[in-house]
N, C-alpha and C positions, 0 to 999 in steps of 0.2 A: 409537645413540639420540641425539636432536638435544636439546639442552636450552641454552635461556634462559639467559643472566646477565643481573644489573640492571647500569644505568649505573656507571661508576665502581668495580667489581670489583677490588680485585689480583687481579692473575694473574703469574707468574714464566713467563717463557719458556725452555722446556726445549729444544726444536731449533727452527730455522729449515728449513723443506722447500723443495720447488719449488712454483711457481706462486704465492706471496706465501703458500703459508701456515705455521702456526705449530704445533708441539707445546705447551700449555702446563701449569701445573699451576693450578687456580684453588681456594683453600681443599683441601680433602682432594681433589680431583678431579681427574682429568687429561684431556685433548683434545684437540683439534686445533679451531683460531681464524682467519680471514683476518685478516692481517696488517694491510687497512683499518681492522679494528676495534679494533686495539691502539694506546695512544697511549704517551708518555713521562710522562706527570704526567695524574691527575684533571683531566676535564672542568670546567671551568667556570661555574655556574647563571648568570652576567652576561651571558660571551664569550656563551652559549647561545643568551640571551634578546634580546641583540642581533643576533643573525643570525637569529630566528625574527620580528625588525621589519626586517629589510632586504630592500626593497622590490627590490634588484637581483637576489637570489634569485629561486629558480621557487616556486610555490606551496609544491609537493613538499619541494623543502630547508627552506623556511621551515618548515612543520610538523613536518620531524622534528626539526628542534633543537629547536620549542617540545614535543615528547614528551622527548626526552632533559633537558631543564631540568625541565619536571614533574617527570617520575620519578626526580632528584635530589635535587628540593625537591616531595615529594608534600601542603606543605600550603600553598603560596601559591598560592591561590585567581587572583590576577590569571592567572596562568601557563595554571592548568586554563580560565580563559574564556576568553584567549588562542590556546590549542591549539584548541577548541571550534570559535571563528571560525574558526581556520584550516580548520579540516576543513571546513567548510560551504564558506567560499569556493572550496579548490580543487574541490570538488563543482560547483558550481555554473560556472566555469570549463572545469569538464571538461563540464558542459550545453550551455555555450553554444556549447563548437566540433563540437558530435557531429556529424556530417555521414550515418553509417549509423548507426539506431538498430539497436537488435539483437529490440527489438517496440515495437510502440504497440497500450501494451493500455487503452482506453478506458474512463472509469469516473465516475458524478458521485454527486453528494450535494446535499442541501436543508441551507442553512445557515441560515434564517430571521433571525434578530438576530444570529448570532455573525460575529465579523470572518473574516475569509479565516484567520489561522493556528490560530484556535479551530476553528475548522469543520473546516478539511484533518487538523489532531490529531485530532479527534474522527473522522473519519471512516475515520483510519487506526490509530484503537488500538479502534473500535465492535468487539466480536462477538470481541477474541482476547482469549485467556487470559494473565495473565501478562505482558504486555510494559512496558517503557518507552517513550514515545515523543518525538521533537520534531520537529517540522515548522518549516521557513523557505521564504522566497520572495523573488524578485529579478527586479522588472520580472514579465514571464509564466512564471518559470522558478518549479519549486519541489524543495525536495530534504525526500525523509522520511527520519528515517531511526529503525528501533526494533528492542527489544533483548529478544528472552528469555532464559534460563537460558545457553545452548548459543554462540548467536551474535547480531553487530551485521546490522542488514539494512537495505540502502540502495535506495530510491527515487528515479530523478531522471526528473525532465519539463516539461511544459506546462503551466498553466490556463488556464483564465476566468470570470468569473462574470457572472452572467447578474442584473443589479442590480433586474430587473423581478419574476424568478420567486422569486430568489435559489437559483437551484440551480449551486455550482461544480463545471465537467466540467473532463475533463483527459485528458492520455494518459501514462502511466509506457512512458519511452524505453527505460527502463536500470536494470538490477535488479542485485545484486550483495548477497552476503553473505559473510562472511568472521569469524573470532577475533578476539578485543583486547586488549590488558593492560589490566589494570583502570583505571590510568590514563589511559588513553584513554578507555575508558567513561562514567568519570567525567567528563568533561572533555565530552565531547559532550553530557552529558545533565545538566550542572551547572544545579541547582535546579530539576529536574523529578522529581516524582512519579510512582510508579509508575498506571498507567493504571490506570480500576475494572476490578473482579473481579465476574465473575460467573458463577454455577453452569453457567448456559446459555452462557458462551465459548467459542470453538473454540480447538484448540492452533495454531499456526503451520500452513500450508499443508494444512489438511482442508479440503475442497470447493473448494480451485485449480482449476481445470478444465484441460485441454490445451488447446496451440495449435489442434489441429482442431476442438474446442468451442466455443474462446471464438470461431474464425470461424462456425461454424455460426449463432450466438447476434447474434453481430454483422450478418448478413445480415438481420434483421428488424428490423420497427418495434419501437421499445421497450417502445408504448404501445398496446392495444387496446380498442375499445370493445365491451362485455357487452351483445349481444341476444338478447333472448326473443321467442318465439312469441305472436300474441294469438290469441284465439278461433279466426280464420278460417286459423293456420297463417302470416300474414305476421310475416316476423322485424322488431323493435321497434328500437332505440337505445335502453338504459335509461339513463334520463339523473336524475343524484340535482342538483334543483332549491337544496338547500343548498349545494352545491360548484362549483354551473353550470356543469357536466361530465357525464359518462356514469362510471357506475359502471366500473370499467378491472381488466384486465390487464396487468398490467407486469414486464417484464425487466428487470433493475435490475443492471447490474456494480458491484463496488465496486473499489476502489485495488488488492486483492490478488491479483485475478483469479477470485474467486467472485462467482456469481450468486444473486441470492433472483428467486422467481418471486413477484408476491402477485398476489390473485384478493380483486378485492370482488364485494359482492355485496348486493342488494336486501333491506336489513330488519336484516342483519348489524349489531352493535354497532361490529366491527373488519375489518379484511383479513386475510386468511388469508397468510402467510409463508412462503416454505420457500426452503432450500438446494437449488439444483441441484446433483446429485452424476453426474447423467451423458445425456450428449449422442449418439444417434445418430441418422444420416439413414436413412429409411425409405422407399426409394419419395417420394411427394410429399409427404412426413410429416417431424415428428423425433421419437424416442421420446425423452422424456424420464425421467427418475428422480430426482426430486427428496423431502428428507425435512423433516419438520414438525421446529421448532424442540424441542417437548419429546416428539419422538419419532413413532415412523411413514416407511413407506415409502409413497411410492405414482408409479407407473409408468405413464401414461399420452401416447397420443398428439396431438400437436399436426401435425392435420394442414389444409397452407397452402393457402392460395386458389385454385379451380381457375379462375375466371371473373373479368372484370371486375368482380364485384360485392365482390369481396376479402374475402370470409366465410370466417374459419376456424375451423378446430372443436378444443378441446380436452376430449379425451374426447364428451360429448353437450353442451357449450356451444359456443355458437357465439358470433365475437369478430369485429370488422369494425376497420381500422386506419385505414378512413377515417371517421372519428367523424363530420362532416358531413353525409355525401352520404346518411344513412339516416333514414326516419319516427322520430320520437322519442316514447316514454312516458313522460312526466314522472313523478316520486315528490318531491310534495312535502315542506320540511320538518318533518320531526316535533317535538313541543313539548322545547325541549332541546338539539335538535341535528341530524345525519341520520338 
């Protein structure tokens, strides 16, 4: 069994073996230690703290001394923001030289008034249960990184924001999750809140989709526009004259790699939402299976355009991704709103 000591331990060393390591005894316990990690005299929280600011250091070394200074002195706060930085930087570090990412999984959000780090938190603590989070950003790089019960889980990638629509896209390069000492935890997430709670949250990675989904998903337009039939059978452009747009379909990724599907529609108070929980190709089709936020399954086909005219059909709706090029029905606004 492998077990943890904290910094600065006694431990009495009982044999000396091969390969630098160590028999030891530490309090009633006995072991076996590399010999790296034994010193002649307690660590230092200063010697520590000045090697966790020396700039001659790699990232790497600089932050572990400022962990081992922490977790000596677990209540000087300068140390925990200290470490904090450090973790972001060499993150951010390790962003900037990636040359293979290992995916680029694509994902935006509507940020309306919040700045770029309100917005990227919110959009990466919306919809889970339980997490801490914090988000930073550096030039176009940004790193998430958030924490439930179990494990820390890090994000690093790309943005941009789009200052007209205000929707920030991005692509997460690089995913990683891993354990922490609490100190650490701490230290990353010093003077953050835990994120809101709510009944409707998913736990960590329900409705992630696969790599062969999220490319399925990625092959189309994001956005579709909702035509209906009039009288004589010719298909409409429903277009809601409040939003000066066509009532839409839309694919929607987020940061985590789940998809909501939403579906407006003509008269509706709201759009209709849902989790996609599963993707396959059908002949010229995808079957989807996608479930409503407070429950419900439903399993229908999204089948793609067979003609120039780019009309596709989900279930008995028919949906055109060229919003323009079709006769439109206006729906004026109603007293109120759409």
């Amino acid at each position: 069994m492998i077990e943890k000591l904290q910094i600065g331990t006694d431990c009495l060393v009982l044999e000396k073996l091969q390969a630098e390591w160590l028999k030891v005894r530490c309090g009633d316990k006995e072991g076996y230690a590399s010999a790296s990690l034994m010193g002649a005299e307690k660590p230092s929280v200063e010697a520590l703290r000045a090697q966790a600011r020396d700039p001659k250091l790699t990232l790497a070394q600089r932050e572990e001394s400022a962990l081992r200074a922490a977790t000596l002195s677990p209540e000087d706060v300068e140390l925990q923001k200290e470490l904090g930085q450090l973790f972001f930087e060499k993150n951010f570090d390790f962003t900037a030289r990636l040359k293979k990412p290992t995916m680029k999984r694509a994902f935006s959000c509507s940020c309306g008034w919040k700045d770029v780090l309100t917005c990227l938190r919110g959009c990466s603590s919306s919809d889970l249960k339980d997490v801490t989070v914090r988000a930073e950003t550096k030039k176009d790089l940004f790193v998430v990184t958030f924490a439930n019960a179990e494990n820390v889980f890090v994000y690093r990638g790309k943005y941009k924001l789009n200052k007209k629509t205000e929707i920030l896209s991005g692509e997460v390069l690089e995913q990683v999750s891993f354990s922490v000492s609490p100190v650490m935890e701490k230290s990353i997430f010093l003077g953050i809140d835990k994120a809101r709670d709510d009944k409707w949250d998913l736990p960590v990675g329900q409705f992630v989709l696969d790599n062969a989904s999220q490319a399925l998903l990625n092959g189309l337009p994001k956005e579709w526009g909702l035509m209906k039939p009039d009288e004589w059978g010719n298909l409409l452009m429903q277009w809601n004259d409040c939003w000066k747009r066509p009532y839409l379909l839309r694919f929607m990724p987020d940061i985590h790699g789940r998809w909501n599907i939403l579906l407006e529609d003509v008269g509706a108070e709201a759009p209709a939402v849902y989790w996609i929980s599963s993707v396959e190709k059908r002949d010229n089709a995808l079957e989807l299976v996608y479930e409503g936020r407070y429950g419900g399954t439903t399993r229908q086909l999204f089948k793609l355009p067979m003609s120039e005219e780019e009309i596709a059909y989900l279930g008995d709706t028919a949906y055109s991704s060229n919003i323009r090029r079709h006769p439109e029905k206006h729906h004026p606004c109603a007293q109120g709103g759409p």
